[in-house]
N, C-alpha and C positions, 0 to 999 in steps of 0.2 A: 504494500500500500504506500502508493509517496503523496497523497492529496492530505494537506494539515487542513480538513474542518472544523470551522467550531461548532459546536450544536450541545446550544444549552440541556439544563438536565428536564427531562419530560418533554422536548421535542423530538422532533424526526429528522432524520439523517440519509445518506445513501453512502454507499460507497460500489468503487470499482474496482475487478480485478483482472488478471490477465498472465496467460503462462505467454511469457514470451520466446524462451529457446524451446523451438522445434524438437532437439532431442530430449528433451527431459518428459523422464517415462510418464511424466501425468497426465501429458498431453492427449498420449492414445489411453490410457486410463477412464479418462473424461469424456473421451469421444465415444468408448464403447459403452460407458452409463447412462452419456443420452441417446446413444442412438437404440440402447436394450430398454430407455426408457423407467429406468433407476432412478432413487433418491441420490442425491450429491450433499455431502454433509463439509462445511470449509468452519474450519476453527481458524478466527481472526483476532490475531494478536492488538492491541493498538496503548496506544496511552497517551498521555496532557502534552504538552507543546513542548517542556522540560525534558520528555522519556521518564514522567513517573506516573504513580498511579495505573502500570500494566497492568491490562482487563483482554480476556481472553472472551470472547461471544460465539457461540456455535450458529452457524445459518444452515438451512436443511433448504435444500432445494429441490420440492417434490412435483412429481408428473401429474399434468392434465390433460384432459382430452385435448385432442387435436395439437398436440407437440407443445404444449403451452406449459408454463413452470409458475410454480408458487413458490414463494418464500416466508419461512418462519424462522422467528429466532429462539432458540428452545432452552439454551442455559449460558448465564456470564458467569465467572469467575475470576474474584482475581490473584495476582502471584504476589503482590506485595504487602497487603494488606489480610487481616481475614475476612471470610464473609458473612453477611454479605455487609456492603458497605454504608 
């Protein structure tokens, strides 16, 4: 992730990701879970503008009809702190 958003606490956010080297195995990894139409599960690392406060967020990216994907976020955690915060 290189985009620094702010998003205050109790608002909404996005983010983006992307495999960039073509040989890194998660590429075809990825390609065969959507194309077999598989849930995709991305554990995202992120923290405060400083690098504190690491919080780890699971996103589930589950199938729908018609080739369509939903997303949920199903559990945060953090590493520096205990939880929850």
């Amino acid at each position: 992730m290189t985009r620094d958003i702010y998003i205050a606490a109790g608002d909404h956010g996005f983010w983006q990701g992307a495999i960039r080297d073509r040989a890194d195995p998660m590429v075809q990894a990825l390609a065969d879970a959507v194309a077999d139409e598989q849930p995709v599960v991305i554990d995202l690392l992120y923290g405060d503008h400083d690098g504190g406060q690491r919080t780890i967020s699971r996103f589930s990216l589950l199938p729908r009809p018609e080739g369509q994907r939903i997303s949920a976020v199903s559990r945060h955690w953090n590493l520096d702190r205990s939880d929850p915060r």
